[in-house]
C-alpha positions in Angstrom: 23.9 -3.7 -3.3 22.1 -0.3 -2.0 19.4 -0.7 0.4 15.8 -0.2 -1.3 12.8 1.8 -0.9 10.0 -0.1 -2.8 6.4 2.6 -2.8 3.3 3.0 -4.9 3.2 6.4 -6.8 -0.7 5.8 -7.7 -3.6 5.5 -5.4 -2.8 1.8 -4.1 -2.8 -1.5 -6.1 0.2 -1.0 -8.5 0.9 -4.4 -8.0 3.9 -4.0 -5.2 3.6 -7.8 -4.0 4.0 -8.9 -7.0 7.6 -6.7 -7.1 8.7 -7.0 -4.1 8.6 -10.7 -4.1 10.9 -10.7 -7.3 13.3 -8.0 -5.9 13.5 -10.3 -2.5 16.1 -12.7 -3.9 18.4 -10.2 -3.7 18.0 -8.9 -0.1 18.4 -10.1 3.3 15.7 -8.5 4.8 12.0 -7.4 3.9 10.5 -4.5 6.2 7.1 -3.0 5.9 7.3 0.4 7.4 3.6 1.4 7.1 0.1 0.9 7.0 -2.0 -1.6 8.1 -4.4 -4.4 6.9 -6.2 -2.2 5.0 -2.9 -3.0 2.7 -3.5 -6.1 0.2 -0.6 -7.3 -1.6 -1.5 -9.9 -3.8 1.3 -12.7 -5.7 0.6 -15.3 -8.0 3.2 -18.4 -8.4 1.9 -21.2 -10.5 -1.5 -22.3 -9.6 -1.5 -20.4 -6.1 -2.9 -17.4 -4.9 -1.2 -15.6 -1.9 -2.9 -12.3 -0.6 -0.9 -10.6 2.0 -2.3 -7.7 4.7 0.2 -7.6 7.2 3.2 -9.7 6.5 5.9 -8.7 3.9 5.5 -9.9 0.4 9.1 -11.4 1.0 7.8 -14.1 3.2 7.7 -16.5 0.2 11.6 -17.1 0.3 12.3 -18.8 3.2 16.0 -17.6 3.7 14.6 -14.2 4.3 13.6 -12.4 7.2 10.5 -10.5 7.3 10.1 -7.3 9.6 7.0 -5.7 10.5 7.7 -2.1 11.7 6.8 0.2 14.4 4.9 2.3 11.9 2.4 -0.6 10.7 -0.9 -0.6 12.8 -1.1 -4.7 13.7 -4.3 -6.2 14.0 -2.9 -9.9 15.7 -6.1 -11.7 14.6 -5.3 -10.9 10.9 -1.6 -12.0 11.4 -2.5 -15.2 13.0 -5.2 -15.8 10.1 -2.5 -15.4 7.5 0.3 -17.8 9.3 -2.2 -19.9 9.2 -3.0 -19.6 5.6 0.9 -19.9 5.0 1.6 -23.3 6.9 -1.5 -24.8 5.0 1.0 -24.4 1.9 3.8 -25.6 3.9 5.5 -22.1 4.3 6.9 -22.1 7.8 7.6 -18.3 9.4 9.2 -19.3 12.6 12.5 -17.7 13.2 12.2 -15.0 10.0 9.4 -13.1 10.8 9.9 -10.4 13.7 7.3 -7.9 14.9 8.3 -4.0 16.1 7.2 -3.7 20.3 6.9 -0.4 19.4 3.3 -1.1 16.9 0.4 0.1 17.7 -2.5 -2.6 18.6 -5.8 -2.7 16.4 -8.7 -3.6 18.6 -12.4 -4.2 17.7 -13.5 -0.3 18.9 -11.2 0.7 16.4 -13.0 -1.1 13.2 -16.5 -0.1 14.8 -15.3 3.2 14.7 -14.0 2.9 11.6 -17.3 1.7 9.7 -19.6 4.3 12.4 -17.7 7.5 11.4 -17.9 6.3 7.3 -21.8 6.2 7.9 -22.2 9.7 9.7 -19.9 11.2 6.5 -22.7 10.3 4.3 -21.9 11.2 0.5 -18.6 12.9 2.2 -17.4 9.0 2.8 -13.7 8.4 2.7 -14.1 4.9 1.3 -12.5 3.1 4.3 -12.1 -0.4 4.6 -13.5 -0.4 7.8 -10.3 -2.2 9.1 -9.3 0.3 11.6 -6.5 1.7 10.5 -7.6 5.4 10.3 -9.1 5.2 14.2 -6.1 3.4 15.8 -3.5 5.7 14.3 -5.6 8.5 15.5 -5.0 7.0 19.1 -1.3 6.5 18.2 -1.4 10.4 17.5 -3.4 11.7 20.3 -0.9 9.0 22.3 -3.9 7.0 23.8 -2.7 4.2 21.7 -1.9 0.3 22.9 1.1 -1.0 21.7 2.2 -4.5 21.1 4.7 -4.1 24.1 1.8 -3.2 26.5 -0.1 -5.9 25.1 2.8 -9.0 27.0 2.3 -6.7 29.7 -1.1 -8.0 30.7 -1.7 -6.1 33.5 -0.2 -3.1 32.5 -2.8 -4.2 29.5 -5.7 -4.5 31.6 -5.4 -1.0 33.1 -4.8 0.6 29.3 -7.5 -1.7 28.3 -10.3 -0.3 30.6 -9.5 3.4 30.0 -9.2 3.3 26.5 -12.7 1.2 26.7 -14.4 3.7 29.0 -13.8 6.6 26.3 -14.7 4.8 23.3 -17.9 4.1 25.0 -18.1 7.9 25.6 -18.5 7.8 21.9 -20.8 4.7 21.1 -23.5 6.0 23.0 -23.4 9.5 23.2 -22.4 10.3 19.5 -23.2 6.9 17.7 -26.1 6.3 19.9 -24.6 3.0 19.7 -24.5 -0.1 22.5 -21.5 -0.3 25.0 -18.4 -2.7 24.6 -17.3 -4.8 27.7 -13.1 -4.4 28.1 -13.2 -8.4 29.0 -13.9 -10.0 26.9 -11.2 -7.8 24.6 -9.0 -8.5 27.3 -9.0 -12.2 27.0 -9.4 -12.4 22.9 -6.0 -10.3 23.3 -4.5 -12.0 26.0 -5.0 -15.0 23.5 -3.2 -13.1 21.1 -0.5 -12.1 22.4 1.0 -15.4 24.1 1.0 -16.8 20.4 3.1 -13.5 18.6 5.0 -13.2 21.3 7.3 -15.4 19.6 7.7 -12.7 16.7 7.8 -9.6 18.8 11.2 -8.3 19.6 13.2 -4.8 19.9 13.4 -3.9 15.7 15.5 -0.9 16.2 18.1 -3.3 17.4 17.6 -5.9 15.1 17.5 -3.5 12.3 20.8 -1.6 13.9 22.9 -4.7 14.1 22.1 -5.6 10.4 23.2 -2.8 9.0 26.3 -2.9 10.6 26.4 -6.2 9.2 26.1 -4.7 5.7 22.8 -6.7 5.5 20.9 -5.5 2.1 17.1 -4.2 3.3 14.7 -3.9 1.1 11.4 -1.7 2.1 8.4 -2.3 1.4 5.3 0.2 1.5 1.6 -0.2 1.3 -1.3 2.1 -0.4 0.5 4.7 -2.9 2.4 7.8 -2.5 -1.4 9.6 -3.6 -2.8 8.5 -0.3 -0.3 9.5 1.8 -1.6 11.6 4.2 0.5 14.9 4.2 1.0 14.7 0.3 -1.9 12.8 -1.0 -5.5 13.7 -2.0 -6.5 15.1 1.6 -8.9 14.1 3.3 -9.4 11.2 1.0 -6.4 9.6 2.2 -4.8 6.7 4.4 -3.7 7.5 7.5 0.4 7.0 7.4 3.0 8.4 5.3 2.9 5.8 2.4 5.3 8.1 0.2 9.2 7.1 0.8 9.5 9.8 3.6 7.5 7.4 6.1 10.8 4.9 5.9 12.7 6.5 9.2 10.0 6.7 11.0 8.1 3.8 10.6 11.1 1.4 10.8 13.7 3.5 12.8 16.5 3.2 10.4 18.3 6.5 9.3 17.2 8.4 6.3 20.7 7.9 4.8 20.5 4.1 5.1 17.8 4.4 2.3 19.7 4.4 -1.2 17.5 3.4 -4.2 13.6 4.7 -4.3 12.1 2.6 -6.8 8.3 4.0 -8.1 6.1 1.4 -9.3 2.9 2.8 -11.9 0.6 1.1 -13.7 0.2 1.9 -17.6 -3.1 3.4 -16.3 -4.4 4.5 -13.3 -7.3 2.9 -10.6 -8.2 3.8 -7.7 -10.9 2.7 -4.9 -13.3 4.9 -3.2 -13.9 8.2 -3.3 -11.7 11.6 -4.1 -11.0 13.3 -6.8 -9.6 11.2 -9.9 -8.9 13.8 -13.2 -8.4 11.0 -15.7 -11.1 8.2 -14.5 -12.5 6.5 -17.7 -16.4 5.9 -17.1 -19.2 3.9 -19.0 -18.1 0.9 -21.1 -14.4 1.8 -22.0 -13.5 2.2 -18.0 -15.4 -1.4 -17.7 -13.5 -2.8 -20.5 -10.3 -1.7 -18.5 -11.6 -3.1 -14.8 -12.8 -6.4 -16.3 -9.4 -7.1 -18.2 -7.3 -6.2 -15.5 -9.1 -7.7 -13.0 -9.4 -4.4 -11.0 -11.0 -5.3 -7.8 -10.0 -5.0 -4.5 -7.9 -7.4 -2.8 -9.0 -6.2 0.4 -12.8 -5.6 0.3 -13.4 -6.8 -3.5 -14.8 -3.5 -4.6 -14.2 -2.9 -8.0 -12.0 -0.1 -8.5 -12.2 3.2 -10.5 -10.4 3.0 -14.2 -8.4 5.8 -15.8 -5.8 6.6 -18.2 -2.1 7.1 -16.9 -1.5 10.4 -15.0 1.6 12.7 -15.7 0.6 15.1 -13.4 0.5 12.7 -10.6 2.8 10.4 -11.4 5.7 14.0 -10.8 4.1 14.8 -8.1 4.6 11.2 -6.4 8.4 11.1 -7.9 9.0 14.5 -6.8 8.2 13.7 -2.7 9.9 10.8 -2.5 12.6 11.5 -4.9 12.1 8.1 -7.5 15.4 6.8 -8.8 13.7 4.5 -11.6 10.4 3.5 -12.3 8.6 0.1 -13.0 5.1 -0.1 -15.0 3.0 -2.9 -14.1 0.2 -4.4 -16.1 1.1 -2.9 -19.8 -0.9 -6.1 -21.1 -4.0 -4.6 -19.9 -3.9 -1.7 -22.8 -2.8 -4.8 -25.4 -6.5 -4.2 -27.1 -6.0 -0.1 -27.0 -6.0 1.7 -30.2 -5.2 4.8 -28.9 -3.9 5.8 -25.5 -4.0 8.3 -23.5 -1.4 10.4 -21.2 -2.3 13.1 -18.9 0.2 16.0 -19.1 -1.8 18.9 -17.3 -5.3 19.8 -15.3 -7.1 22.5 -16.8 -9.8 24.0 -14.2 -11.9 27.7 -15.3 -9.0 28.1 -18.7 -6.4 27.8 -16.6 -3.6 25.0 -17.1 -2.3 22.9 -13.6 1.4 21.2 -14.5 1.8 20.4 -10.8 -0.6 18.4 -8.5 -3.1 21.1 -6.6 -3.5 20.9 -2.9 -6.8 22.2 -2.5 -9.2 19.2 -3.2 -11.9 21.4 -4.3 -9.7 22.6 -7.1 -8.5 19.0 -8.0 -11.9 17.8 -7.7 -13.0 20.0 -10.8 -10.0 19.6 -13.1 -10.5 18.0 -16.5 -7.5 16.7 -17.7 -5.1 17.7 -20.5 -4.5 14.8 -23.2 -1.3 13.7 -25.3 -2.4 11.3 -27.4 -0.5 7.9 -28.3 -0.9 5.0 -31.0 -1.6 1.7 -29.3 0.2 -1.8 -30.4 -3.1 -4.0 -30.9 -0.4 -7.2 -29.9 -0.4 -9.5 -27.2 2.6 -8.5 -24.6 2.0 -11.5 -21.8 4.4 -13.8 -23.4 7.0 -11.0 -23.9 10.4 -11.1 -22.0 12.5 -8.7 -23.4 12.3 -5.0 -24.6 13.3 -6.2 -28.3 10.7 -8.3 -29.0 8.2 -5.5 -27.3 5.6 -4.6 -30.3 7.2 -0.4 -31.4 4.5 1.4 -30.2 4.6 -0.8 -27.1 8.4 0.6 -26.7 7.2 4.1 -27.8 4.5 4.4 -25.1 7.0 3.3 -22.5 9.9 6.4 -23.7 6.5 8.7 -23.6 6.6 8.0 -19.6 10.1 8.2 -19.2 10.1 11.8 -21.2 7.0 13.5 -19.7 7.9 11.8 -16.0 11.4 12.3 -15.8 12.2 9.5 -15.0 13.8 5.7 -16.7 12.0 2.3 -16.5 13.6 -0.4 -15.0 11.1 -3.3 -15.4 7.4 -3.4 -17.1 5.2 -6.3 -16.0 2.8 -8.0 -18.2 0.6 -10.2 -16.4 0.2 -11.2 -12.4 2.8 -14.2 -12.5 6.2 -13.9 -11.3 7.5 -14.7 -14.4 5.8 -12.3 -16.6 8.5 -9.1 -16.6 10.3 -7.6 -18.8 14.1 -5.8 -17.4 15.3 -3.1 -19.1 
């Protein structure tokens, strides 16, 4: 079996855990190649809830092994938070979980700075999660960054520590106005930290090296959606990594050409949380209808998220940069009650027609969007498991994505347990 590329084509939240944890049977190995814990990858199986930040949605089948990458920002309280959550339901990660040396460290200046910069934006706010991410990948960049292999080096540690301490401070009082941060007692939180993931930490080039020449099948896994990404997405209202399928190589250190299958996952709508521009967003008590029946708040921060009909033009525009082999469409059951749907097919902005996704966000920002107009099915889909017994226009609605996109379905899901899924 071909090696798999697993990404969101929306703005986040298409429901990837719930994927990747059914594709995992039939892989060795589960990476995540990006992102941070911003990322919240949520599965349900039975009566329990698992919400994942850091670790690979994978994790659940205990013959796999789990690899975070060098391109995922790791913030070791959070990891340590969620192993413990996992051995409370028995799930043991020792010996299948590894963690890239080469990952950069997120420390507590990073989510101050993170949550200070979002309040001097004002009405110009990002809509961060105030996790981090965006300020320790901006050290990664400027290469100012900690990583988890100067973390075991604790003095080496110490000395990065106090620099990198020194010029945040720079910034909490003379920009922020804000108290200074003592490097100690950072240093021995982290110190803490590190003697227990040591364990997990190891060379992942190698390890990733020596399974493919074992034929191993690897199945990647990305976080936030190919819209967020942050050379291709809605600029500057973006994450911070490349979250399209492009971020693969480097954020794992595996060759582009040992990446054979891109698989797109969409919802039959489109959500998205915080601000930027958003041409099909639903609002008043039709884009409440949609949030409250598909449960569309955030796994991360619980903010309820921003309801809109599926989007054509975005939906190319994500296949297009990562180059989507197949598609899946998550959460069809949500538009069970719909008489009518909706599918975006252009922007108009001042009488002129967009068919591709516009760079400039000012442009994007004032685009209404252009409507082809479907017939719902008014039937209940959740107990469905094949595409026969899929209500027509339910079937219909499904060939109208795969003829304006471009691009076949593979799978629809139609509810948030494993089970529910339909293969086509």
């Amino acid at each position: 079996m071909a090696n798999t590329c697993v990404i969101g084509l929306q703005w986040g939240d298409e429901g990837k855990g719930k994927i990747i944890d059914i594709l995992a049977k039939d892989y060795d190995i589960i990476v995540r190649y990006q992102g941070g814990g911003n990322a919240g990858h949520t599965l349900i199986i039975g009566d329990e809830k698992f919400v994942f930040h850091l670790i690979p949605s994978g994790i659940l089948h205990q013959d796999k092994k789990c690899v975070i990458g060098n391109g995922v920002v790791f913030d070791p309280k959070l990891f340590l938070e969620e192993i413990e959550g996992l051995a409370k339901k028995n799930i043991n990660v020792n010996g299948n979980l590894f963690i890239s040396d080469r990952a950069h460290v997120v420390f507590p200046y990073h989510k101050r700075l993170d949550l200070l910069s979002e309040k001097l934006k004002g009405d110009l706010m990002i809509g961060t999660t105030g996790r981090g991410i965006g300020p320790c990948y901006t050290d990664k960049i400027s290469r100012e960054g900690i990583r988890i292999a100067e973390l075991l080096n604790k003095e080496h540690f110490k000395e990065r520590l106090k620099k990198s301490v020194e010029e945040k401070n720079k910034i909490f009082v003379g920009l922020y106005n804000e108290e200074p941060i003592a490097w100690e007692d950072i240093y021995e939180e982290y110190c803490a930290y590190a003697d227990k993931i040591s364990p997990f930490v190891c060379d992942t080039v190698d390890l990733m090296a020596r399974a493919i020449n074992d034929n191993k099948k690897i199945l990647f896994e990305g976080a936030q959606g190919a819209l967020l990404d942050v050379d291709f997405g809605t600029y500057p209202y973006t994450t911070s990594s490349n979250s399209a399928a492009g971020g693969v190589s480097s954020g794992i250190g595996v060759s582009p050409k040992q990446v054979h299958n891109i698989v797109g996952i969409t919802k039959a709508y489109t959500t998205r949380v915080g601000s930027g521009p958003f041409p099909t967003e639903v609002e008043g008590e039709q884009g409440e209808h949609i949030r409250k029946k598909g449960g569309e708040f955030g796994s991360t921060t619980g903010r309820p998220r921003r309801c809109g009909w599926f989007d054509a033009v975005a939906i190319q525009h994500s296949v297009r940069i990562s180059g989507v082999d197949s598609l899946i469409v998550t959460k069809l059951d949500v538009l069970d009650d719909q008489e009518t749907i909706r599918v975006c097919t252009g922007y108009e902005n001042s009488g002129e027609v967009y068919n591709n996704f516009p760079a400039d966000i000012d442009i994007l920002s004032n685009c209404g969007p252009v409507y082809e107009e479907v017939p719902g099915w008014c039937e209940d889909t959740s107990n469905v498991r094949n595409a026969e017994s899929l209500p027509e226009n339910a079937r219909n609605y499904i060939k109208t994505i795969e003829r304006i996109v471009g691009v076949k379905v593979k799978m629809i899901s139609v509810g948030p347990e494993r089970s529910q899924v339909i293969s086509l």
